[in-house]
C-alpha positions in Angstrom: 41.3 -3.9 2.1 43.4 -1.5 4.1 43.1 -1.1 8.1 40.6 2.2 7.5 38.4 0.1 5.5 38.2 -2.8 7.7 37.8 -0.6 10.9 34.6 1.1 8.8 33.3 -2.3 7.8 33.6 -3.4 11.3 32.0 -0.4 12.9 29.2 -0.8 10.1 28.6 -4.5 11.1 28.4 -3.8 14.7 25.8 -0.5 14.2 24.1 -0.8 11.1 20.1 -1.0 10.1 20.0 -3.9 7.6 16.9 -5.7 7.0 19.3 -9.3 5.8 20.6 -9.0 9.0 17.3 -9.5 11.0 17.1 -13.1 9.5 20.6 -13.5 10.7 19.6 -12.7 14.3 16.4 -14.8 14.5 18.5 -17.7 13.1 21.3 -17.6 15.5 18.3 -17.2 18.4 16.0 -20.0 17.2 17.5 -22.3 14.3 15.3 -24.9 14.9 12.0 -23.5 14.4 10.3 -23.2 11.7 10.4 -20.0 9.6 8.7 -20.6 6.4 6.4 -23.2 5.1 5.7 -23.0 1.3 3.4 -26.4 0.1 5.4 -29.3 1.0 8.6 -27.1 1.7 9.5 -26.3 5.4 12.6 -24.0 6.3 14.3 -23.9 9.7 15.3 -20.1 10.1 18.9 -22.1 10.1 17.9 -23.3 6.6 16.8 -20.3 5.4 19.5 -18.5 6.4 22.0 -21.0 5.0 20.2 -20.6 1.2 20.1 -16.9 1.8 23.4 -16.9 2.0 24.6 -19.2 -0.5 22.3 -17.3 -3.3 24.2 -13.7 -1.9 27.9 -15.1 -1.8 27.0 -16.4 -5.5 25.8 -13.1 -6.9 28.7 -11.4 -5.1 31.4 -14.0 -6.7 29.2 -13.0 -10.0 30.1 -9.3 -9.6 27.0 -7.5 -8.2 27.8 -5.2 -5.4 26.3 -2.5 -3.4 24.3 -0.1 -5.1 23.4 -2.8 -7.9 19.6 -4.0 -8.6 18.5 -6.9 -8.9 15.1 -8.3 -10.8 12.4 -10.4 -8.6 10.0 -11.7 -10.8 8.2 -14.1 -8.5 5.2 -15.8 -7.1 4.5 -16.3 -3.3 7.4 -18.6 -3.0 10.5 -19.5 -0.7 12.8 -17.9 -3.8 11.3 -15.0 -3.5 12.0 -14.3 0.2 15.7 -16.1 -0.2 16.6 -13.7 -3.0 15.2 -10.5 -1.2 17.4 -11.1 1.8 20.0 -12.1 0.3 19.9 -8.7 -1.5 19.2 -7.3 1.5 22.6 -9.1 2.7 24.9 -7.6 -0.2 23.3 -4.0 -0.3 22.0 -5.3 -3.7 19.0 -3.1 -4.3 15.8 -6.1 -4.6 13.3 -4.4 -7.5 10.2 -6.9 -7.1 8.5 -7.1 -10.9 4.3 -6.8 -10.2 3.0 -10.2 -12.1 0.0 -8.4 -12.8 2.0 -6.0 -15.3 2.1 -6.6 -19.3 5.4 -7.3 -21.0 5.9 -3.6 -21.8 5.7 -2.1 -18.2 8.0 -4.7 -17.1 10.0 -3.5 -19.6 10.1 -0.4 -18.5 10.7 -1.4 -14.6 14.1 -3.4 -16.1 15.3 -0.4 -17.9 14.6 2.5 -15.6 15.7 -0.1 -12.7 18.9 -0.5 -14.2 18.7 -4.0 -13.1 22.1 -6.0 -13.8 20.6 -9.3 -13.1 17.1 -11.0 -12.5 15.9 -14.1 -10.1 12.1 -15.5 -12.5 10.4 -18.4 -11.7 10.4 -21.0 -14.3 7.0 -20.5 -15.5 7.6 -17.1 -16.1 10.6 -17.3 -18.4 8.4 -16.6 -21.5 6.8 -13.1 -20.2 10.4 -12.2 -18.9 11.8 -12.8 -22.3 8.7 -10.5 -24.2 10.1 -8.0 -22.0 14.0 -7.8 -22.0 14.6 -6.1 -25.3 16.4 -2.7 -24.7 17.1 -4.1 -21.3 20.9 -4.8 -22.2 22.3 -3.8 -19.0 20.7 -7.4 -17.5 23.6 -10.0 -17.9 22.0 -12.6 -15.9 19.6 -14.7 -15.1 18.5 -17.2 -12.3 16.1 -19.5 -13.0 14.3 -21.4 -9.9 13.6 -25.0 -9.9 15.8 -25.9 -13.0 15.4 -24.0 -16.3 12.2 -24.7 -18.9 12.1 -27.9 -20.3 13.8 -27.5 -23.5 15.2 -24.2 -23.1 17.0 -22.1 -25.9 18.4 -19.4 -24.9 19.0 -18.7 -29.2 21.1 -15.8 -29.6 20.4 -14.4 -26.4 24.2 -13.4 -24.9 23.2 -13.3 -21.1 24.1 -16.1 -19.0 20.4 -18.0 -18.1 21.5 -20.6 -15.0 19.5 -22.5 -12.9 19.1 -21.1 -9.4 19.9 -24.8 -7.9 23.2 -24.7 -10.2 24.1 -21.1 -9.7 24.1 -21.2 -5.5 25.2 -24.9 -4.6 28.7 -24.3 -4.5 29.0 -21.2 -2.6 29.3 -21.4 1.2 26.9 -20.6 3.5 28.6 -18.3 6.0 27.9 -14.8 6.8 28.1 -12.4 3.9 30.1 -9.6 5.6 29.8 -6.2 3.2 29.6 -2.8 4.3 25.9 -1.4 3.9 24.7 1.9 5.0 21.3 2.2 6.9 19.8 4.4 4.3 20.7 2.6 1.2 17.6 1.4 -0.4 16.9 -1.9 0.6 14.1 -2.5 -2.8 12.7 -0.6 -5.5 8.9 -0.9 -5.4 6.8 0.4 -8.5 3.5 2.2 -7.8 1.0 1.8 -10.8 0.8 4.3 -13.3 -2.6 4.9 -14.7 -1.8 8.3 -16.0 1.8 8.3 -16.0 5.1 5.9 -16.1 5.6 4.0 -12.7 7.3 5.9 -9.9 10.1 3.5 -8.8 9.7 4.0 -4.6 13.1 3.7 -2.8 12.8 2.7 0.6 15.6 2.3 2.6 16.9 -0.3 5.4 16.3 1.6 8.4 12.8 3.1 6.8 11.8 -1.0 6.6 13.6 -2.1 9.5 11.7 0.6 11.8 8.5 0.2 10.1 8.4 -3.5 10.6 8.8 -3.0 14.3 6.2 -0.2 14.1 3.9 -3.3 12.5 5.0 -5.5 16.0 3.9 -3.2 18.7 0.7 -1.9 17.3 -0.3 -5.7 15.7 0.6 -7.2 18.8 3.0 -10.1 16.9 4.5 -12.1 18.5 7.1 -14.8 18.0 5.2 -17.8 18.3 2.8 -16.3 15.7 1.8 -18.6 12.8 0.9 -15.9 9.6 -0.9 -17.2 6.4 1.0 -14.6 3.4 -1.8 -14.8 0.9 -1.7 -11.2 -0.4 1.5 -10.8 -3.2 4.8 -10.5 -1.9 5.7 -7.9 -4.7 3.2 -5.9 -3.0 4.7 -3.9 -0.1 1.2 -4.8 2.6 2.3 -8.4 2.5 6.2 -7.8 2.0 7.0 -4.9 5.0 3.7 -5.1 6.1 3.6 -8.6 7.4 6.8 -10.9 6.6 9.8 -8.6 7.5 7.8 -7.7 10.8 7.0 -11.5 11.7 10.9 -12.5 10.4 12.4 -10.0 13.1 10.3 -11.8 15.7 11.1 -15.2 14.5 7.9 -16.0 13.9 6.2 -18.7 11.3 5.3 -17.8 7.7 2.6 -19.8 5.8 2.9 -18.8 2.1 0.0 -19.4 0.0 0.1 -18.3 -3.7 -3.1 -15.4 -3.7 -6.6 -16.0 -2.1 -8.7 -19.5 -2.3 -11.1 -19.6 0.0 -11.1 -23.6 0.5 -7.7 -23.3 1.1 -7.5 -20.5 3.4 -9.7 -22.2 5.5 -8.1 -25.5 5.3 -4.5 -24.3 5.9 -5.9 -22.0 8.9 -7.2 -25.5 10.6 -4.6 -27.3 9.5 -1.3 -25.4 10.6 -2.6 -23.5 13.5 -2.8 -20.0 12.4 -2.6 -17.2 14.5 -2.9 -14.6 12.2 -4.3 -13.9 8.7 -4.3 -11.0 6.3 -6.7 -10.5 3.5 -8.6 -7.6 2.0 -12.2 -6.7 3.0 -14.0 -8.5 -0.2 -11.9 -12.1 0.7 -13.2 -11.9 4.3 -17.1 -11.9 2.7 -16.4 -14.7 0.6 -14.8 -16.2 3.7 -18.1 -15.2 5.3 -20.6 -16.2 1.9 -18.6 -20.1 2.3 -22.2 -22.6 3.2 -20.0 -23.9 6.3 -18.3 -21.0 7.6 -19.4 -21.2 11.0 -18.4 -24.6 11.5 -14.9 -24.4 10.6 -12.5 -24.1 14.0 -10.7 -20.9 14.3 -9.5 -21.3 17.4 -6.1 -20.8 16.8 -7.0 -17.4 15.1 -5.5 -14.2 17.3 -5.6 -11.2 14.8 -7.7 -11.3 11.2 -5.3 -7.8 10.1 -7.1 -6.6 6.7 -6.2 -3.1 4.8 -6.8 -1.0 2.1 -10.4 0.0 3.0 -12.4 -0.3 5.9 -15.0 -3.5 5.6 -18.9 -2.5 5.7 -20.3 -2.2 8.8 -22.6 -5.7 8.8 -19.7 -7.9 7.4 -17.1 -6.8 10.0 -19.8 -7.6 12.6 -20.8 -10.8 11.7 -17.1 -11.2 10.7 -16.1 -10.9 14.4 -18.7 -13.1 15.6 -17.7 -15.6 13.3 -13.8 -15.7 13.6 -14.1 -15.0 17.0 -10.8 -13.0 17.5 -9.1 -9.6 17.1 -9.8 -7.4 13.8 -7.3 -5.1 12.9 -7.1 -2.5 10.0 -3.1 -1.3 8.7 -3.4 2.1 6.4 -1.0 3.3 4.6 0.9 3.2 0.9 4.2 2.4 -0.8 5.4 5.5 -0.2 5.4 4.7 3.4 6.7 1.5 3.7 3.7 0.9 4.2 1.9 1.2 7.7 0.6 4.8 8.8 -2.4 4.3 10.7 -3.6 1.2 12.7 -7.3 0.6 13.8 -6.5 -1.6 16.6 -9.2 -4.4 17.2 -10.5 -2.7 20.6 -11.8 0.3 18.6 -13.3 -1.8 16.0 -17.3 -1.6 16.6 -17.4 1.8 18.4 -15.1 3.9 15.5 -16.4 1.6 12.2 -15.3 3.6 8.8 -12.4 4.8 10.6 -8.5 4.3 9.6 -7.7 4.5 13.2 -4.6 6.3 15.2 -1.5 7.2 13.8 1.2 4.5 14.3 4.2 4.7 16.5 7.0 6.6 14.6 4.3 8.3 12.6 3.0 12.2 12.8 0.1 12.9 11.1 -1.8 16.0 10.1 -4.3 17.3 7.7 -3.4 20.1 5.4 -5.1 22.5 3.1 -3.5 23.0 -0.4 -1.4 26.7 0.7 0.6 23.7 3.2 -1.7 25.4 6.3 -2.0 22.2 9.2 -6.0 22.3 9.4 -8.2 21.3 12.6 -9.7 18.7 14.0 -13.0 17.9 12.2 -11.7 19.9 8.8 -11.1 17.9 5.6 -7.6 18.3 4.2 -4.8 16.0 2.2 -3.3 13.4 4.9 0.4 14.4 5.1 2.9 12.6 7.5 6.6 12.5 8.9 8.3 9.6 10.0 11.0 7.3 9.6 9.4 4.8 7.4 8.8 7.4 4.9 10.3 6.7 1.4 14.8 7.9 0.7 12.7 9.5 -2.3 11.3 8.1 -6.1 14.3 6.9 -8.0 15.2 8.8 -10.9 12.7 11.7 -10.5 14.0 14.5 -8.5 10.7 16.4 -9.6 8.1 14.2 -8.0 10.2 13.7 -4.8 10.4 17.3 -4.7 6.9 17.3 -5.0 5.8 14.7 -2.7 8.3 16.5 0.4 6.8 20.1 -0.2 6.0 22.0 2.6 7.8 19.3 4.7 5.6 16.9 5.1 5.2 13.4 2.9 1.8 14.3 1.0 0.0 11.1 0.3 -2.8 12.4 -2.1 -5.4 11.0 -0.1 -7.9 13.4 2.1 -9.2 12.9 5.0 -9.6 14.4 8.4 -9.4 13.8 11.8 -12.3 13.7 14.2 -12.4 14.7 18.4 -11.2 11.4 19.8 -8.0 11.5 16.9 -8.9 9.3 14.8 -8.4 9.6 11.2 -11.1 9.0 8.4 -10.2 8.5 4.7 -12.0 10.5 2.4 -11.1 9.9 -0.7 -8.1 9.8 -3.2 -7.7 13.5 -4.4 -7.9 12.3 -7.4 -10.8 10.3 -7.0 -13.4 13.1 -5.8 -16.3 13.7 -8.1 -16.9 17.5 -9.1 -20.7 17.1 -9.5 -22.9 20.9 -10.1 -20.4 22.7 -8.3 -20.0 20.4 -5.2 -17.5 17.6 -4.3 -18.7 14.4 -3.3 -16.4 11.9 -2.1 -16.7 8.6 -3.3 -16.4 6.4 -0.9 -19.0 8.2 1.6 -21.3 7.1 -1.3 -20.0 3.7 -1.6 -20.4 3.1 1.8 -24.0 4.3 2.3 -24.6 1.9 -0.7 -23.0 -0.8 1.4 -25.3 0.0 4.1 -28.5 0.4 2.5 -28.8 -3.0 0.4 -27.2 -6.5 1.3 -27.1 -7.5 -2.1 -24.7 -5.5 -3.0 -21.4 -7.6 -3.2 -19.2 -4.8 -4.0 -19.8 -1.3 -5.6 -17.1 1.3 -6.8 -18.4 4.7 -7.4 -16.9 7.1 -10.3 -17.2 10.3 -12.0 -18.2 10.0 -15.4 -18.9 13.5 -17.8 -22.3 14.7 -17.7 -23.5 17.8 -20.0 -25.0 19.3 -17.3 -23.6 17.8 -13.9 -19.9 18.2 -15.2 -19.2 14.7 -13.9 -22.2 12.3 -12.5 -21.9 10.3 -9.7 -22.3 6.6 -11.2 -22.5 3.5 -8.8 -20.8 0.0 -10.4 -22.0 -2.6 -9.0 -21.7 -6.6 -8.3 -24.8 -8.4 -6.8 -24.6 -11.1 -4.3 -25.5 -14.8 -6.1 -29.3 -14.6 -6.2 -29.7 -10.9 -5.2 -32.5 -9.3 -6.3 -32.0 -5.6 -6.9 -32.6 -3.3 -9.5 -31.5 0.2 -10.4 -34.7 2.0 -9.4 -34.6 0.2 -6.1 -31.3 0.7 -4.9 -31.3 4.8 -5.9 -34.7 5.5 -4.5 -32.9 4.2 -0.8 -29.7 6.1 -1.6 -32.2 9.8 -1.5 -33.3 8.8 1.2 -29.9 8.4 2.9 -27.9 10.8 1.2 -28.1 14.6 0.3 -29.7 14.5 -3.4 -26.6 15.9 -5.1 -24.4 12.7 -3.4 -27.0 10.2 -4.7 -26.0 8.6 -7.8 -27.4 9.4 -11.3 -27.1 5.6 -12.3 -26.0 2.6 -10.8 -24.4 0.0 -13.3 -24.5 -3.6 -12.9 -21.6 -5.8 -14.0 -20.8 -9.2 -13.5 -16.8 -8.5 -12.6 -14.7 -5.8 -11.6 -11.4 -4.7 -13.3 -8.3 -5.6 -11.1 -4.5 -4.9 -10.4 -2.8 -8.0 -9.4 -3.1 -7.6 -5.6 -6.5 -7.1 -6.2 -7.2 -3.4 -6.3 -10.0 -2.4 -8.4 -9.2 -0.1 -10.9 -11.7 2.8 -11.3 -9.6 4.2 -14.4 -10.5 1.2 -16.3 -14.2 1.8 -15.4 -13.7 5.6 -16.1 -12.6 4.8 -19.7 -14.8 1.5 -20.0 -18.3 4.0 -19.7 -16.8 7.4 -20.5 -19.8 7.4 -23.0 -23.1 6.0 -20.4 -24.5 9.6 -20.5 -23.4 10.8 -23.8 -26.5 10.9 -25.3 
């Protein structure tokens, strides 16, 4: 290295954005305490930052650099955190895998990633195998906690090592490479249900500044004890929660996805201050026969996100928790926090989103890229730093999604007279229905409202001969909830306008899922395309 390059490498590790290097600082400020727990496991933020670095100095020694990516195809687990900032570390560009995909979108995700290298859990060495064919740029592979038992690796060319093997003899001091603050820090996949995947790159400084966006208006602090339930591959729980509570130094409780029991047992157990979960977790939470004799007094903030929770189970959901509620809105694209319904607000604006987050501008605007008023529907469109470098490989959709210059999110909404924002609906989501458009979830939520024993209803379009699309309610009762068809539409008319009532309301025991527990209203789309054929 000459005396220019080491003057820019210095300069870059004195100023920089990088999210690996917020790890660094909380470990060289508190060692000792606890980062991560993960089962039985407990990391120091000195230990995690010691395997953090091993795992970066040994994929550096392998030959991935700056600008490389990198696989994750992981549970909620301490490797999945080590690997991403030790990415984070090198400048190597962390592309989580969702566990929820089938062998041939992963596929896709390894080839349009061009990863070099993946980090898989043991047990999911078989689906990683269905998918690497054509993915011939991939000339590793780490294994955590030891390689299958009796693993052949047959004719297959890349080298498969243990991670245990692969980072024990690299040293654990700093990993010092240049990294510039806008280098994307992961690749993170939005579902495609009409199209391929968009590959979202968001960059260190969009992270690192969202994450501290998360810590003023959540009110973290550093002696905060966070249960990580939600997927890590999934940005809410990844830069929504852990990078924001890992600049803080606080404590993260990994559990791998939602079990009530054990929610409520590791909440009493470890002290929790904070939880996250979505709205349907916190009424089983609520449905459990002992609920309100369980001790939450260690609880601070219950955070929850992608929809706002029904009026009567965010009330009784207060009273029974007996701390904050706090709502985060936002998406991928965004890194991912937008809007935060702060816990003050909670009761006197329910159905809101809340107020646009620090570093966040938000307007509504009509489809000629006109900013609308107060009180008129619109798309939501945004600026701010946490906003995505652009999608990967698609110059066209980034195009796209900048127009006008403003992010546009796809979602309307609008604002009302006190500025707070109200989601509408997915654009693509609206139901067409004799010439009107109804939003969805205004109907969902009146259903919500009118009959307890609902559990949880999703309302779609489906064709109709004569409606163009009819507005169809899906619905899952409460255990022992009485309710019929007849019942629940003859309330709706008397709550709705007629044309926003629905024309049916289906009854199913389950509802289709992505893996961080989304439903998926294309699946239900195509599943009764046909209810009013005839």
């Amino acid at each position: 290295m000459d005396s220019d390059d080491q003057y820019e490498l210095f300069r870059n590790l004195v100023r920089r954005v990088n999210i690996g290097d917020t790890l660094t600082r909380s470990a060289s400020r508190m060692p000792e305490k606890i980062a991560l727990i993960d089962a039985g496991r407990r990391y120091s933020y000195r230990e995690l930052n010691s395997e953090v670095n091993q795992l970066a100095w040994s994929l550096s020694e392998y030959g991935l650099s700056r600008g490389d990516s990198l696989a994750l195809m992981a549970g909620n687990c301490a490797e999945f955190l080590i690997t991403y900032y030790a990415c984070a570390k090198l400048g190597v560009i962390c592309v989580p895998v969702n566990l929820g995909w089938k062998s041939p979108e992963i596929s896709y995700l390894l080839k349009h990633s061009q990863a070099k290298a993946v980090v898989v859990e043991s047990h999911l060495v078989p689906s990683l195998r269905e998918s690497l064919d054509g993915a011939d740029q991939i000339s590793l592979v780490v294994v955590t906690k030891g390689l299958v038992d009796h693993f052949d690796p047959g004719s297959d060319s890349r080298t498969w090592v243990s991670l245990e093997d692969f980072s024990s003899l690299s040293a654990s001091l700093e990993p010092e490479f240049f990294v510039d603050d806008r280098d994307p820090v992961s690749y993170l996949y939005t579902s495609g249900t009409t199209s391929a995947p968009k590959c979202v790159a968001s960059s260190h400084l969009s992270v690192y500044l969202e994450s501290m966006t998360v810590d003023v208006e959540m009110d973290l602090k550093a002696s905060d004890r966070s249960v990580a339930l939600m997927p890590l591959f999934h940005t809410a729980q990844l830069n929504g929660i852990v990078t924001p509570l890992v600049i803080l130094g606080a404590t993260i409780i990994l559990l791998r996805g939602f079990n009530a029991d054990l929610l409520l047992e590791t909440i009493e157990k470890e002290g929790a201050t904070h939880i996250f979960c979505l709205p349907m977790m916190y009424r089983a939470l609520l449905d459990r026969p002992d609920i309100e004799e369980r001790d939450f007094s260690t609880l601070r903030i219950a955070a929850y996100a992608m929809a706002p929770m029904p009026d009567g189970d965010l009330k009784r959901a207060i009273e029974v928790f007996g701390c904050g509620f706090a709502l985060a809105f936002g998406q991928t694209e965004m890194a991912p926090v937008t809007t935060v319904f702060k816990p003050e607000f909670q009761l006197a604006y329910a159905g809101s989103v809340g107020q646009a987050a620090v570093n966040t501008q938000i307007e509504i605007m009509d489809d000629y890229g006109r900013i609308l008023p107060w009180g008129m529907s619109g798309e939501i469109v945004y600026r701010s730093p946490h906003a995505l470098e652009g999608y990967a490989r698609n110059e066209e959709a980034t195009r796209e999604v900048f127009a006008f210059g403003w992010f546009h999110s796809g979602d309307i909404g609008h604002f009302d007279h006190d500025g707070f924002l109200w989601f509408e609906d997915r654009k693509k989501d609206v139901i067409k229905t004799g010439g009107e458009n109804v939003a969805s979830v205004e109907v969902e939520k009146a259903i919500y409202d009118a009959a307890y024993g609902v559990q949880e209803v999703v309302v779609i379009g489906l064709p109709h001969a004569h409606w163009g699309e009819a507005i169809t309610a899906v619905v899952t009762k409460r255990p022992g909830a009485d309710l019929t068809e007849d019942e629940l539409i003859a309330i709706l008319k008397e709550r709705l306008s007629g044309f926003k009532a629905p024309k049916a309301v289906v009854f199913v025991d389950e509802m289709p899922r992505t893996s961080t527990g989304k439903v998926q209203k294309h699946i239900l789309r195509e599943q009764f395309a046909d209810y009013y054929k005839n």
